[in-house]
C-alpha positions in Angstrom: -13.4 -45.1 -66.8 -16.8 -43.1 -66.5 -18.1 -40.9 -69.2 -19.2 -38.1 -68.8 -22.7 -37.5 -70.6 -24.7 -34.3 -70.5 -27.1 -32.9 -73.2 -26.0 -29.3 -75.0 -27.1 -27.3 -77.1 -25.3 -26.3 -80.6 -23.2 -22.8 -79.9 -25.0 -21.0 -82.5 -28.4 -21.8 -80.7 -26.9 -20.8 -77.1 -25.1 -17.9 -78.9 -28.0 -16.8 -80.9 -26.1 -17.0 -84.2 -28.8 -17.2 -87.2 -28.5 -20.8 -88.5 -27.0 -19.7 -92.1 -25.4 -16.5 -90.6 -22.6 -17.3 -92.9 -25.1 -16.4 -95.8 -26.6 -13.1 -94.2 -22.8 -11.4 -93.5 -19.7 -11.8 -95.8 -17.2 -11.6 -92.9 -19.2 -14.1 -91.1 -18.2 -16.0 -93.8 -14.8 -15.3 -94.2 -13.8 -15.9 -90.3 -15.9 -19.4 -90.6 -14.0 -20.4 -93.8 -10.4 -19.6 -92.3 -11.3 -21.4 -89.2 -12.6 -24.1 -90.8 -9.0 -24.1 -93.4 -7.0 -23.8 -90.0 -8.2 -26.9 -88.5 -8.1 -29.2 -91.5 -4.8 -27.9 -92.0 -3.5 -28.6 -88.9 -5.4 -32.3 -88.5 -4.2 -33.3 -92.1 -0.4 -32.1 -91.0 -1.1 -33.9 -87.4 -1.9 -37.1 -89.4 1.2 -36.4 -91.8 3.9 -36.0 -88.9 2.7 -39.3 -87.3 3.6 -40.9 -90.9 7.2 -38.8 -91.3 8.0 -39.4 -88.3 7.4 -43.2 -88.2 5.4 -43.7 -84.8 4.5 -46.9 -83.9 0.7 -48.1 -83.5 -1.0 -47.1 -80.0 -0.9 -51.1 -79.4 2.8 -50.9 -79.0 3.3 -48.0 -77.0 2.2 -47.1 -73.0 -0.4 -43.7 -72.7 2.6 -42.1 -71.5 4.4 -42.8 -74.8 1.4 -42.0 -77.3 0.7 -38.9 -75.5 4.4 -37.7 -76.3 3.5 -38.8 -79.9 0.7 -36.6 -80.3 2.2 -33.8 -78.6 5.1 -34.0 -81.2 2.4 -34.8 -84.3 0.7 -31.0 -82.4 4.5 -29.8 -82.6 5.1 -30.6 -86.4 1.7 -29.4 -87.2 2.5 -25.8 -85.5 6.0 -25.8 -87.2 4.6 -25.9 -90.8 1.7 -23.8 -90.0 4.0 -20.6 -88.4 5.7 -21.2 -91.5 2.7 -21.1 -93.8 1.9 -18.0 -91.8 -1.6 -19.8 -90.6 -2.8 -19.4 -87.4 -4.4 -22.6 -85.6 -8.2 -20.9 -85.1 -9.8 -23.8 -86.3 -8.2 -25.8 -83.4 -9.0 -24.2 -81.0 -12.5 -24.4 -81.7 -11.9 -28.1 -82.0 -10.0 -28.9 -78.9 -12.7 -26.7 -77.1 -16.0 -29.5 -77.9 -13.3 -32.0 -77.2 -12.5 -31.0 -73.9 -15.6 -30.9 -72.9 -17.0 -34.1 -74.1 -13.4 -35.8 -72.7 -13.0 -37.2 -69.2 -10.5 -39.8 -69.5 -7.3 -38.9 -68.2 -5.6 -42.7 -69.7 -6.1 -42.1 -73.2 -4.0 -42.2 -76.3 -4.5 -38.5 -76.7 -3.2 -35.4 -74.1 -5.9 -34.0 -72.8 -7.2 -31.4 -74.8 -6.6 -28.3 -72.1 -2.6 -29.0 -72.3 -2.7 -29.4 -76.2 -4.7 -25.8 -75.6 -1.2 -24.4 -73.8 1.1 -26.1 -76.2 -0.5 -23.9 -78.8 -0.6 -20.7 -77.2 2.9 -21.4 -76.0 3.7 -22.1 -79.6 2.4 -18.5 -80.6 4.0 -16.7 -77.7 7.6 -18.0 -78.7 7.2 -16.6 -82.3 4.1 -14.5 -82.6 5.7 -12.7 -85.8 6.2 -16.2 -87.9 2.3 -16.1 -87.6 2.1 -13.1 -89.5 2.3 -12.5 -93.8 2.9 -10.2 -96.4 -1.5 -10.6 -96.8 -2.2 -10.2 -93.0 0.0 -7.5 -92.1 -2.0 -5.2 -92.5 -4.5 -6.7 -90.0 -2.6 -8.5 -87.8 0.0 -7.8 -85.8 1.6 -9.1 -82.9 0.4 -8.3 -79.7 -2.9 -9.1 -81.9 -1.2 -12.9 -82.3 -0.3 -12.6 -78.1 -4.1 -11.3 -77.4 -4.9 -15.1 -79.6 -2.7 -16.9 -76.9 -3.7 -15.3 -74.0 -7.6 -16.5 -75.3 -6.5 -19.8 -75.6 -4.5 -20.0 -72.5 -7.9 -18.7 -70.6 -9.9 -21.5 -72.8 -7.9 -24.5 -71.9 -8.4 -23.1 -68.0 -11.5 -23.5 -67.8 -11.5 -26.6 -70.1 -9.3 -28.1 -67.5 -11.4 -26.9 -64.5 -14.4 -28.4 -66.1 -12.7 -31.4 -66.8 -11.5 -31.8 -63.1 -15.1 -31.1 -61.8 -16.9 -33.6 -63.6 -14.0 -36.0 -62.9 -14.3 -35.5 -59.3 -18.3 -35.7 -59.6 -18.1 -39.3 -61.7 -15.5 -40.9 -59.0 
């Protein structure tokens, strides 16, 4: 399979985000911390449902078949999170370098635009289990939809990206 390889530059330098912007603004701070809480919550409960739910190696299984094994490890991870009251941000962010760096449409993992959907389908199905006695007074739920709708327009053009440099390595 080809690889796609490009040179970019780090988003706070295309973005022009100060390097230590987390230093210079308190809320800068707070939104990189939860973000950053999100997505090692959600890897470390990933990696936990593989273990509950006793999937076997990648060695033993087809794409097809470890693909479905992520998707449920993404599906266990959601499950605990809407009932933590934690909303996924720092996934997001994660899945979006991924999908761009990914161009290989056999491996282990789904690609990263439909792991995207699962997640804003996730939220749209139960926006108000993503909300808590601490957040209601700044979250509500059409702000929880607006958070799907974001990611559902993320993993588009993750996936159109993807599909372009596909067709321009083939």
């Amino acid at each position: 399979m080809p690889v796609l390889e490009f040179q970019y530059r780090p988003p706070h330098k295309v973005l022009k985000v100060p390097a230590k912007a987390w230093q210079l603004n308190p809320y800068v701070d707070d939104v990189s911390q939860k973000s950053l809480k999100s997505g090692m919550l959600f890897i470390l409960l990933h990696e936990l449902s593989h273990w509950h739910f006793k999937h076997a190696p990648y060695s033993k299984l087809s794409v097809q078949q470890a693909q479905q094994q992520e998707l449920q490890a993404d599906a266990f991870a959601l499950e605990v999170m809407s009932r933590m009251k934690v909303i996924p941000y720092g996934m997001v962010s994660w899945f979006m370098m991924l999908g761009l760096a990914q161009t290989e449409r056999s491996s282990t993992h789904p690609l990263t635009s439909a792991r995207l959907m699962a997640i804003a389908a996730n939220l749209e199905k139960n926006p108000k289990s993503f909300i808590s006695r601490e957040n209601i007074s700044t979250m509500s739920i059409d702000d929880v939809l607006q958070v799907s709708k974001e990611i559902k327009v993320i993993s588009e053009i993750i996936q159109r990206l993807s599909d372009g440099a596909l067709r321009n390595h083939n």
